[in-house]
C-alpha positions as CSV (number, residue, x, y, z in Angstrom):
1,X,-62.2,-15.6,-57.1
2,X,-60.7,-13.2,-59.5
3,X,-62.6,-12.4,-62.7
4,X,-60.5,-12.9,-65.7
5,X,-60.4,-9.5,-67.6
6,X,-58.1,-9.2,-71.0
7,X,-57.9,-6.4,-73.1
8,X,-56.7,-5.1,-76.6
9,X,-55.0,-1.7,-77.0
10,X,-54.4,-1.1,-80.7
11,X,-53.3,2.5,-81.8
12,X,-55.4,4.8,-84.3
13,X,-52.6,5.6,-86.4
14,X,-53.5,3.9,-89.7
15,X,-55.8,1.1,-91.0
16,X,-57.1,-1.5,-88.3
17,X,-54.2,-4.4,-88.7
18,X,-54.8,-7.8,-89.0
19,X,-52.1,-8.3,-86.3
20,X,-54.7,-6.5,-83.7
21,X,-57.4,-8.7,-85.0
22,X,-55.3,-11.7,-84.5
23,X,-54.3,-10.9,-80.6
24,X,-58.1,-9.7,-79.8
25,X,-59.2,-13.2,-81.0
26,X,-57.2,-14.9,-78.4
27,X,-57.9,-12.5,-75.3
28,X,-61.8,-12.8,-76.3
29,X,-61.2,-16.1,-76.5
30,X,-59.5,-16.7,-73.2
31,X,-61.6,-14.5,-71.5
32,X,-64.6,-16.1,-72.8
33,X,-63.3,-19.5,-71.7
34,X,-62.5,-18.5,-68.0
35,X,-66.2,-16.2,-68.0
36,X,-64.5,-13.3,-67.9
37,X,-64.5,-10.1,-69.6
38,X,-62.7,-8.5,-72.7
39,X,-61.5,-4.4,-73.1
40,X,-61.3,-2.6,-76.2
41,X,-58.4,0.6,-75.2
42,X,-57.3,3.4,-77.6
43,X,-53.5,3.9,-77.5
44,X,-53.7,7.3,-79.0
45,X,-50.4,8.8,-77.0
46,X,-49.0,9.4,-80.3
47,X,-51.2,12.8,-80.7
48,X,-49.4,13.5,-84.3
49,X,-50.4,10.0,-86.2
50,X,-53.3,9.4,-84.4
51,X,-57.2,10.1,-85.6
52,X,-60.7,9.7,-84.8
53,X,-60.7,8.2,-88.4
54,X,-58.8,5.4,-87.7
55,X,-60.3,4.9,-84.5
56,X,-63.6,4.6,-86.5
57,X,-62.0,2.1,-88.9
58,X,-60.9,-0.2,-85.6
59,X,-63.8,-0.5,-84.0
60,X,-66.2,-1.2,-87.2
61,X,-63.7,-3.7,-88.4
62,X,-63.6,-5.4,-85.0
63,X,-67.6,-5.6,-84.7
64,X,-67.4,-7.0,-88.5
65,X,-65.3,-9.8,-87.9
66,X,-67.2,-10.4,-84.6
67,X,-65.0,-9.4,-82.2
68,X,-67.2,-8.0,-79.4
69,X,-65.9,-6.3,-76.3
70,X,-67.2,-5.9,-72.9
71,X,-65.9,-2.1,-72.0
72,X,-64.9,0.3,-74.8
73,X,-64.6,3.9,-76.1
74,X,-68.0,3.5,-77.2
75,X,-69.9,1.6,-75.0
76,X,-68.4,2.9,-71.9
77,X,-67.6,0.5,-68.5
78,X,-66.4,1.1,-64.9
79,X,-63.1,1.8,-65.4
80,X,-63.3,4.6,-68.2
81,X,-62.2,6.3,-70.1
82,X,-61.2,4.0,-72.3
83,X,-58.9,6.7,-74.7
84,X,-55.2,7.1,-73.1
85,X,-55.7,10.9,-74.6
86,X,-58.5,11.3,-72.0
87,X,-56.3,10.3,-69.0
88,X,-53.5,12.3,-69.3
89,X,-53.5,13.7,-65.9
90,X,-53.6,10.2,-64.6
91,X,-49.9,9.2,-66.5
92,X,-48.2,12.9,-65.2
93,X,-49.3,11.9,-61.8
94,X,-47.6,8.9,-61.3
95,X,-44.8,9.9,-63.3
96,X,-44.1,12.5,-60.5
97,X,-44.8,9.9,-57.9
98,X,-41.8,8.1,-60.0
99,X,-39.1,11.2,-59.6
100,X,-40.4,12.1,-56.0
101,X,-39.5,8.7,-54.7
102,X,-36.2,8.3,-57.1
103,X,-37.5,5.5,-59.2
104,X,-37.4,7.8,-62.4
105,X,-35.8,11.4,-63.2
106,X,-36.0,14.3,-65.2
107,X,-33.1,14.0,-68.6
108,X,-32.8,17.5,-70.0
109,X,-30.3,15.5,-73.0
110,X,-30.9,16.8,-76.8
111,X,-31.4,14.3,-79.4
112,X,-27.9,15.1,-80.9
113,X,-26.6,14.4,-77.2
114,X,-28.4,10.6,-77.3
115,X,-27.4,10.0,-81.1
116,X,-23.7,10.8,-79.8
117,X,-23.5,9.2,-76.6
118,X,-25.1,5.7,-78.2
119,X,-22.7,6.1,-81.1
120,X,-20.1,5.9,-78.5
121,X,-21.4,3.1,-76.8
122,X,-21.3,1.1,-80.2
123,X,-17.8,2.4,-81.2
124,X,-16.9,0.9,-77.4
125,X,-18.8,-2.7,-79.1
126,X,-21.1,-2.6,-75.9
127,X,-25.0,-2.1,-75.6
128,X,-27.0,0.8,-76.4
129,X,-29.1,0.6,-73.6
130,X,-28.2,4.1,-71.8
131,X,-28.9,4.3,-68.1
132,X,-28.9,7.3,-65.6
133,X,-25.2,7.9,-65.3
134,X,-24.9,8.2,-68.6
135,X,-27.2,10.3,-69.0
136,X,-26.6,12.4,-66.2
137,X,-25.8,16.5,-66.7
138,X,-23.5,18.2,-64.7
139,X,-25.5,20.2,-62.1
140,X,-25.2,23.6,-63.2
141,X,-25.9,22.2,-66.3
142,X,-29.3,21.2,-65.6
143,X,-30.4,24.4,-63.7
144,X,-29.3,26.3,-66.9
145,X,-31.4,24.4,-69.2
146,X,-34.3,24.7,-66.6
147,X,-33.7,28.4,-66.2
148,X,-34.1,28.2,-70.3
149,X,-37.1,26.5,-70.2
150,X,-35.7,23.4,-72.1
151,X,-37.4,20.6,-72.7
152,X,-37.1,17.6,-70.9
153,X,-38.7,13.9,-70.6
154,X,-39.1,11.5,-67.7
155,X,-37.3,8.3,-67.4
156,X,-37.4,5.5,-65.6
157,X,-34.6,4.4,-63.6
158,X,-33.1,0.8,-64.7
159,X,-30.5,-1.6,-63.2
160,X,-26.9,-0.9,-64.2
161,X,-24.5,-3.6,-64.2
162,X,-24.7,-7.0,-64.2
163,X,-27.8,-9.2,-64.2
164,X,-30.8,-10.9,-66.2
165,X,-34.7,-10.4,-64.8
166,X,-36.7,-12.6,-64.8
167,X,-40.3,-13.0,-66.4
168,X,-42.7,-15.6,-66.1
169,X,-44.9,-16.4,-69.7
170,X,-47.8,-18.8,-69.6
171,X,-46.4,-20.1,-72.6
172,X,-42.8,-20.1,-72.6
173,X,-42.1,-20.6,-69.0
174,X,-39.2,-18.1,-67.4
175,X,-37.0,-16.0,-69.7
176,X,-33.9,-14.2,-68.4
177,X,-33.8,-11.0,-69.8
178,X,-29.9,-9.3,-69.0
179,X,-30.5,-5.7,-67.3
180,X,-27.3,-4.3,-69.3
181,X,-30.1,-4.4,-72.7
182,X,-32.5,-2.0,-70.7
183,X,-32.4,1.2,-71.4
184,X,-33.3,4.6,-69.0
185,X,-37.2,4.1,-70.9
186,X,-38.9,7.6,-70.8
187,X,-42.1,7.7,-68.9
188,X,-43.5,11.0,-70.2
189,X,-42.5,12.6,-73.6
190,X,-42.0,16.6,-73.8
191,X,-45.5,17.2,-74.6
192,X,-46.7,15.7,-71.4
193,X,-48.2,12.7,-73.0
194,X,-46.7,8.9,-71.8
195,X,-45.0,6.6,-74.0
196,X,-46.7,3.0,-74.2
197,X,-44.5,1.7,-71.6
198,X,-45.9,4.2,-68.9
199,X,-49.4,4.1,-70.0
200,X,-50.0,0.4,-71.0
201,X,-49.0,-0.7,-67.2
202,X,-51.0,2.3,-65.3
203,X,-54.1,1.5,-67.4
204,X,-53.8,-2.2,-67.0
205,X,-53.4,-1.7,-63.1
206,X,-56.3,1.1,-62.8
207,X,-58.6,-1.4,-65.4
208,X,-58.2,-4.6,-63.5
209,X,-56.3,-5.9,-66.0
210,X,-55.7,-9.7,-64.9
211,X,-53.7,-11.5,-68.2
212,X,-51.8,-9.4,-70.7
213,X,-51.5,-11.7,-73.8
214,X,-49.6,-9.5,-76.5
215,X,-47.4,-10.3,-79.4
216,X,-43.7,-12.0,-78.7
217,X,-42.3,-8.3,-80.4
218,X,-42.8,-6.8,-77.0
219,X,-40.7,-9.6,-74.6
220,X,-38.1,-7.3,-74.5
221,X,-40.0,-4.5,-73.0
222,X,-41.0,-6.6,-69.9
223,X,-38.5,-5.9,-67.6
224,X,-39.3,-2.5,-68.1
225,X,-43.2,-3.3,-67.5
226,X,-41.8,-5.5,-64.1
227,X,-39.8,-2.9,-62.7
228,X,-42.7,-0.5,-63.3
229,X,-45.2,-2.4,-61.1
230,X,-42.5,-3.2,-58.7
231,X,-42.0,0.6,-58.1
232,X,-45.4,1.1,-58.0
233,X,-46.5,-2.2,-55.8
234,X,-48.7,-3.0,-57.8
235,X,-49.1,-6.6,-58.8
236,X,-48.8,-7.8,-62.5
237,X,-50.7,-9.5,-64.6
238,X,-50.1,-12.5,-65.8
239,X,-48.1,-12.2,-69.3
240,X,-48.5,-14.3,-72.7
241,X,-46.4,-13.7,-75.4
242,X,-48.1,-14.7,-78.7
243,X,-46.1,-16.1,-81.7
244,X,-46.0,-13.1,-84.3
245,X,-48.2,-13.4,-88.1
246,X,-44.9,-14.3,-90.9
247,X,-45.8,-14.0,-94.4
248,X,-44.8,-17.1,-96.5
249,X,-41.3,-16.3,-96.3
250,X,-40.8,-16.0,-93.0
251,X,-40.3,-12.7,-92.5
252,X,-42.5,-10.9,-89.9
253,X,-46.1,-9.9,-91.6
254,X,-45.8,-6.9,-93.4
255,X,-47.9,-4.8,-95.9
256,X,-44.8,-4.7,-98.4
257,X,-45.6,-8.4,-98.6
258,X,-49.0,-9.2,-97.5
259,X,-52.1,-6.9,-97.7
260,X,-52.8,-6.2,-93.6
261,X,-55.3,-3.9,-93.1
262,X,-59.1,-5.8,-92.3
263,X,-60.2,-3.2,-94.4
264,X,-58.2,-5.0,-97.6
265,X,-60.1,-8.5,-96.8
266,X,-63.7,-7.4,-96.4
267,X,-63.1,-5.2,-99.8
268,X,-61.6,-8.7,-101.6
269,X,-65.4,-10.6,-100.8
270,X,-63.7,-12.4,-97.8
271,X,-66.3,-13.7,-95.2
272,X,-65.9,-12.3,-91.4
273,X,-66.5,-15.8,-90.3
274,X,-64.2,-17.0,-92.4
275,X,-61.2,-14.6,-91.3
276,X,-61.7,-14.9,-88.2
277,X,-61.8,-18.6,-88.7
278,X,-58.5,-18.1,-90.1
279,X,-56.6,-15.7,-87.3
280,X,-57.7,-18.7,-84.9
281,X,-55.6,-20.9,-86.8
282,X,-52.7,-19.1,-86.1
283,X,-51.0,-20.9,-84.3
284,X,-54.0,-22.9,-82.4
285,X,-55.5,-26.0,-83.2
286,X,-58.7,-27.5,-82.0
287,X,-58.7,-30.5,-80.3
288,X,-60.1,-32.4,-83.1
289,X,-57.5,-30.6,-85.6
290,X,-60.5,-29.4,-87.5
291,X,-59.6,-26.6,-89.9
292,X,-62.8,-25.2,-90.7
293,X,-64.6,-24.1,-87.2
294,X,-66.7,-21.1,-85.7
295,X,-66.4,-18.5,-83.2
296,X,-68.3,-20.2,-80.6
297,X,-66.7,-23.6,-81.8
298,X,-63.3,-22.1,-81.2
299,X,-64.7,-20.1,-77.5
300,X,-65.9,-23.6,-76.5
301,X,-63.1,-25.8,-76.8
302,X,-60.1,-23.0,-76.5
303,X,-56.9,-23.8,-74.2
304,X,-54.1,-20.8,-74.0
305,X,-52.3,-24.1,-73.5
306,X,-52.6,-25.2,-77.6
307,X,-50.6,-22.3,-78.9
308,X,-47.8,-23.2,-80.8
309,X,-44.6,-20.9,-80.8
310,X,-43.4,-21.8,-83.8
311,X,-44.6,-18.6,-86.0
312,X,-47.8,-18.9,-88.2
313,X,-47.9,-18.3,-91.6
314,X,-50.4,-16.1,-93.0
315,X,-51.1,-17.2,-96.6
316,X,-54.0,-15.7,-98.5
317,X,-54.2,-19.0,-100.5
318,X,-54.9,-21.1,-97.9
319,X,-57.0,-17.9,-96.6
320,X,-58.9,-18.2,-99.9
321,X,-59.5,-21.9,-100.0
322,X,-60.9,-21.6,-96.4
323,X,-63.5,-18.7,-97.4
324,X,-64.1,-20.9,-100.4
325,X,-65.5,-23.9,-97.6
326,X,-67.9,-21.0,-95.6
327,X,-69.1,-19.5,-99.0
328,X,-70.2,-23.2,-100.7
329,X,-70.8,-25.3,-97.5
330,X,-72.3,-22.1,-95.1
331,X,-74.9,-21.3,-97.5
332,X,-77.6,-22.1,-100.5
333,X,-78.2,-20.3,-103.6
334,X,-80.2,-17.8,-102.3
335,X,-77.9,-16.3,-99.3
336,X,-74.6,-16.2,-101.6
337,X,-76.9,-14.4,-103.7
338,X,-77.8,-11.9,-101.1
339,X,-74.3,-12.1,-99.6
340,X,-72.8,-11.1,-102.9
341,X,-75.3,-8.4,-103.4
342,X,-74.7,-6.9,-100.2
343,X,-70.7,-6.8,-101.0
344,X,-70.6,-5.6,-104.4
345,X,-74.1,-4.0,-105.4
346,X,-75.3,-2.2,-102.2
347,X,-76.5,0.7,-102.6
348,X,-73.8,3.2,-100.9
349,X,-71.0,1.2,-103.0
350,X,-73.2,1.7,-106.4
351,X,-73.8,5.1,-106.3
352,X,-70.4,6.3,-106.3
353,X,-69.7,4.0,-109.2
354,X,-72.8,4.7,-111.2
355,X,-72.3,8.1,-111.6
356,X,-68.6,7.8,-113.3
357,X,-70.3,5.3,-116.1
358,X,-73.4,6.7,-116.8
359,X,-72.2,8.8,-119.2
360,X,-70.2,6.8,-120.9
361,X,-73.0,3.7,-121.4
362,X,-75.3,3.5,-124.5
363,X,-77.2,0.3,-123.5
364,X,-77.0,-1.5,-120.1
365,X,-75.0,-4.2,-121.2
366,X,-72.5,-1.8,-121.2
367,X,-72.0,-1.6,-117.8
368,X,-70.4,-5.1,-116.6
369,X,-67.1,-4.3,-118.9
370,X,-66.6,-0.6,-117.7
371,X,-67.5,-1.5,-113.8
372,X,-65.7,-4.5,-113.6
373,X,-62.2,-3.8,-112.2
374,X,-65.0,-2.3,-109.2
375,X,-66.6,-5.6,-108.1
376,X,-62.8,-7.6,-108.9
377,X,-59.5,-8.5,-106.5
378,X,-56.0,-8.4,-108.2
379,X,-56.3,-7.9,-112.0
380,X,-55.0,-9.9,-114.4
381,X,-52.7,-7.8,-116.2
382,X,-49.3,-7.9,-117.9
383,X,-46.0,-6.6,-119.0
384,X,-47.5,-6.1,-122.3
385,X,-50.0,-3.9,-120.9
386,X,-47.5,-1.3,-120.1
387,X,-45.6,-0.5,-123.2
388,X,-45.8,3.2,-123.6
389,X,-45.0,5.6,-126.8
390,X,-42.9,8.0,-124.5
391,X,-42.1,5.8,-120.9
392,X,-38.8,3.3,-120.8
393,X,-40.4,0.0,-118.6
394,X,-37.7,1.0,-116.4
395,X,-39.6,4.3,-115.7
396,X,-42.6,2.8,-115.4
397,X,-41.4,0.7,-113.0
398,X,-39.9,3.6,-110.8
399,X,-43.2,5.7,-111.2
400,X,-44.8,2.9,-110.0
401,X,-42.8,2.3,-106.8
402,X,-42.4,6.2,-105.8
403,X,-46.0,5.8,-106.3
404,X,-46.0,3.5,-104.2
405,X,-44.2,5.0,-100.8
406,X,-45.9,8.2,-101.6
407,X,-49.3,6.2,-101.0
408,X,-48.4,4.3,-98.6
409,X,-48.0,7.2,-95.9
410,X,-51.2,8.8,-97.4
411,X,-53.7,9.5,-94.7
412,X,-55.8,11.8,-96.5
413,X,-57.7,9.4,-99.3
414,X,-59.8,11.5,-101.5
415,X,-59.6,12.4,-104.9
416,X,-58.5,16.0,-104.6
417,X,-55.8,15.2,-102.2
418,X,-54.1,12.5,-104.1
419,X,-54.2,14.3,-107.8
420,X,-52.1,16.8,-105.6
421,X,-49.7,14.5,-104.2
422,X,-49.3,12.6,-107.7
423,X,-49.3,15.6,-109.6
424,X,-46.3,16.8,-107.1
425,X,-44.1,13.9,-107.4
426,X,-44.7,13.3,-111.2
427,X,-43.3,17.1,-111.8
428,X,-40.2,16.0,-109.4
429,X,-39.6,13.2,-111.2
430,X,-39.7,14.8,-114.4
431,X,-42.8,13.6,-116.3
432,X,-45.9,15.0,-117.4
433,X,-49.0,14.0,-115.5
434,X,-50.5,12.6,-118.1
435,X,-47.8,9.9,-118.8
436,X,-47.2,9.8,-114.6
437,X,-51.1,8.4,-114.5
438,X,-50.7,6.0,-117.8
439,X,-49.4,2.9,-115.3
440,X,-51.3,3.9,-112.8
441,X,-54.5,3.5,-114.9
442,X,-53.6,-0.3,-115.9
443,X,-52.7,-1.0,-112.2
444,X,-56.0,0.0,-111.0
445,X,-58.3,-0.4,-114.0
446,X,-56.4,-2.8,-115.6
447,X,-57.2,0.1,-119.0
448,X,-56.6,4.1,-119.2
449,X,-60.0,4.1,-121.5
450,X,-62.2,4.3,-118.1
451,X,-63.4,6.7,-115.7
452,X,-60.7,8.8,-114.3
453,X,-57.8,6.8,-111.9
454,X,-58.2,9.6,-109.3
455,X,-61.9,8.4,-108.8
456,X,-61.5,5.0,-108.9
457,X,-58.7,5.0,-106.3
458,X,-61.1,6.9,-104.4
459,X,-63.8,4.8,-104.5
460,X,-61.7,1.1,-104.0
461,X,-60.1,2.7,-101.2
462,X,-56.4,2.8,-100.0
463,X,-56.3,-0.8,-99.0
464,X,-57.6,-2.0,-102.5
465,X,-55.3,0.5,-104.3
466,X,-52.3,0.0,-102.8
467,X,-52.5,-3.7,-103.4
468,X,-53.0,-2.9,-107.0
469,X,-50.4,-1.3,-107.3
470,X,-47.7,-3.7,-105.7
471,X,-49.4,-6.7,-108.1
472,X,-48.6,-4.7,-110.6
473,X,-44.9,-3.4,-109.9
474,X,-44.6,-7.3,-108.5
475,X,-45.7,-8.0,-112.8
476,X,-43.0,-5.1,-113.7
477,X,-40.9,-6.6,-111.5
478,X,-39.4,-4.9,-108.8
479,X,-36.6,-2.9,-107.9
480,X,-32.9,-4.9,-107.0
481,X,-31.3,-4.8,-104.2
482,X,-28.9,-1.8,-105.5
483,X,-31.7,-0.2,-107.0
484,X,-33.6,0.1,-104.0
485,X,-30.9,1.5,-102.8
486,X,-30.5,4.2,-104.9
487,X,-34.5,4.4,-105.3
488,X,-34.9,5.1,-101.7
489,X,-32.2,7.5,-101.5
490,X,-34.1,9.8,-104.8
491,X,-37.4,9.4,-103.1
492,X,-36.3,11.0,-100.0
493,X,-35.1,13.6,-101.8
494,X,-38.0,14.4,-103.8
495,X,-40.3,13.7,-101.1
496,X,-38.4,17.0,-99.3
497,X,-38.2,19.2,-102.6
498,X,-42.2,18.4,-102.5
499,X,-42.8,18.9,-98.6
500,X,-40.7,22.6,-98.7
């Protein structure tokens, strides 16, 4: 009999999502159920955005939530290693294999040539999806760009014409997918390194991978993922398409609407068990419809079969009220005590605080007001607490969202680095960086008579900070749909004057 093995693949290009956390639950859950095992893979093919930082950030998030794996970057396993950067050689190989037998080929075409030839093929009101002959180069053409020493990519060839492949999901049955959507995918990128579409199916072959349970976003790429393991003959996992995470609106989960990053929810006091508790409501139910239920409560009665399609909705107030159940009815006086201490007054957490106050103390009583916006969630601040001698609220509110896309592609989060990126767009906007860090100060602080906003947004954290700061342009009130518009189009601008 097979052994069930499942895996998780997220990518350390940013902070661990709760989206990853979400589809690890189920595929430890289902292997759990069947006795099987569970894989924790690094998809770090994007060698630009990727970093051992993030990776760091993924795995500690996983093990705090509870979320134990079998095989993994870190504890090793048969079928390492378990970082796509490490098995380079392994993609290239089979690439070739690809060309060699005619099931993929080398495309020479520029980016201006793509942009062109799919503007055409909209202009013409038919897919975008561009196969080999329209990609294809005249002959000489090609050698001359080899001779050059142009660069090139791998696709995969596709079915032109007419057609629909089929794909079987555990939970939706067969879909029909039409061929004429499916574009010539590249393989292998001009540095040598595979796309996901290359690596995710030669890993998942070479690892034993027997059940690929993934979010419903990638159902369009798996006639791709067929055709791959066709060409190879290989056979394919079984696929499960999960429902995707919707903020309250609908709309598919998204940090401009809902904080995402683990890292936000253990900063805010929220309980592993309790998150976790959460992510296996989404769009499961135990038998009993019990709301409130543990791991192992979850492992023992789980059934693939429950999942609704319908698409959860992640709401941190029913995500509060739920930690609010494990905080009173999980345990006494003395371990919320302890629990709380270890959260807010640890050690590592209070000495980067303590420092910052101390000289601004006279007695210790002085410390709860000046370190409270440390040990708090959202602030509760207003309009009121904005009005500025020299700043229009309509600046304010601009500063605040500039501020906000600038930090929100911040990687780098220390002190040092973001004075220098604030202090770059403040000058590019026009204001003086001591007015530029007046809104700033109430959307972190809640006050601009406290330790300075550059240290503080260092020690909350980006997760913490950014959230901050879009409570408080959501109190401003954010920009309209035409100024957005016009918003976006001034921040790209300045976000070039300050890059040159």
């Amino acid at each position: 009999m097979t052994t069930v093995r499942t895996r998780v693949a997220p990518s350390p290009t940013g902070d661990p999502h709760v989206g990853t956390a979400y589809i690890a639950l189920f595929n430890l859950a289902f292997a759990r159920q069947h006795g099987g095992q569970f894989i924790l893979r690094i998809e770090d093919t994007d060698q630009t955005r990727s970093t051992a930082e993030s990776e760091q950030k993924i795995l500690d998030s996983m093990r705090w939530l509870g979320l134990e794996w079998d095989e993994g970057p870190d504890v090793g396993g048969p079928f390492g290693p378990y970082r796509q950067s490490e098995r380079k050689a392994d993609y290239a190989k089979y690439a070739m294999q690809l060309v060699e037998e005619g099931k993929a080929f080398l495309c020479y075409r520029t980016s201006e040539e793509l942009d062109e030839l799919r503007a055409a093929r909209r202009a013409a009101g038919g897919h975008t999806a561009l196969k080999q002959s329209d990609l294809a180069l005249p002959e000489d053409e090609v050698e001359k760009r080899k001779a050059a020493g142009a660069p090139y990519v791998v696709r995969m060839v596709v079915p032109e014409g007419e057609g629909a492949c089929e794909v079987d999901d555990m939970l939706r049955g067969t879909i029909e997918l039409e061929w004429g959507m499916v574009d010539a995918q590249i393989l292998l990128k001009s540095d040598g390194m595979p796309t996901y579409h290359l690596a995710n199916v030669v890993d998942d072959h070479l690892m034993e991978i027997t059940h690929v349970i993934r979010g419903e976003e990638w159902i369009n790429s798996a006639p791709k993922h067929k055709l791959l393991y066709e060409y190879f003959g290989w056979d394919m996992p079984k696929l499960c398409h999960m429902p995707l995470l919707r903020n309250p609106d609908k709309s598919k989960l998204s940090k401009r609407k809902n904080p995402t990053s683990i890292l936000y929810y253990e900063r805010m006091g929220f309980l592993p068990e309790a998150l976790l508790n959460y992510l296996g409501r989404m769009g499961w139910s135990m038998p009993d419809e019990s709301e409130k239920f543990s791991r192992q409560q979850m492992f023992d009665n789980f059934d693939i079969q429950r999942v609704s399609l319908g698409g959860p909705i992640f709401d941190q107030e029913k995500l509060s009220w739920l930690n609010g159940l494990w905080l009173r009815e999980d345990l006494d006086a003395a371990q919320f005590a302890a629990k709380y201490q270890e959260w807010a007054l640890n050690p590592e957490y209070l000495m980067q605080i303590v420092p910052l106050i101390q000289q601004r103390v006279e007695k210790l009583s002085d410390v709860a007001p000046l370190a409270s916006f440390f040990l708090a969630g959202m602030l509760d601040i207003s309009e009121a607490d904005f009005e500025h001698k020299s700043l229009e609220k309509d600046d304010i509110r601009r500063m605040m969202q500039y501020s906000v896309w600038l930090l929100d592609t911040e990687n780098q989060w220390n002190k040092d680095r973001l004075f220098g990126q604030l202090k770059q767009l403040s000058e590019a906007m026009g204001f003086k960086i001591r007015d530029f860090l007046f809104p700033l100060f109430i959307a972190v602080a809640g006050t601009n008579q406290t330790v300075s906003v550059m240290d503080s947004m260092a020690i909350l954290g980006a997760d913490m900070t950014r959230a901050r700061l879009r409570h408080a342009l959501n109190v401003l009130g954010g920009p309209s749909k035409k100024e957005a518009k016009r918003w976006e189009k001034e921040y790209r601008e300045l976000s070039n004057q300050i890059e040159g």
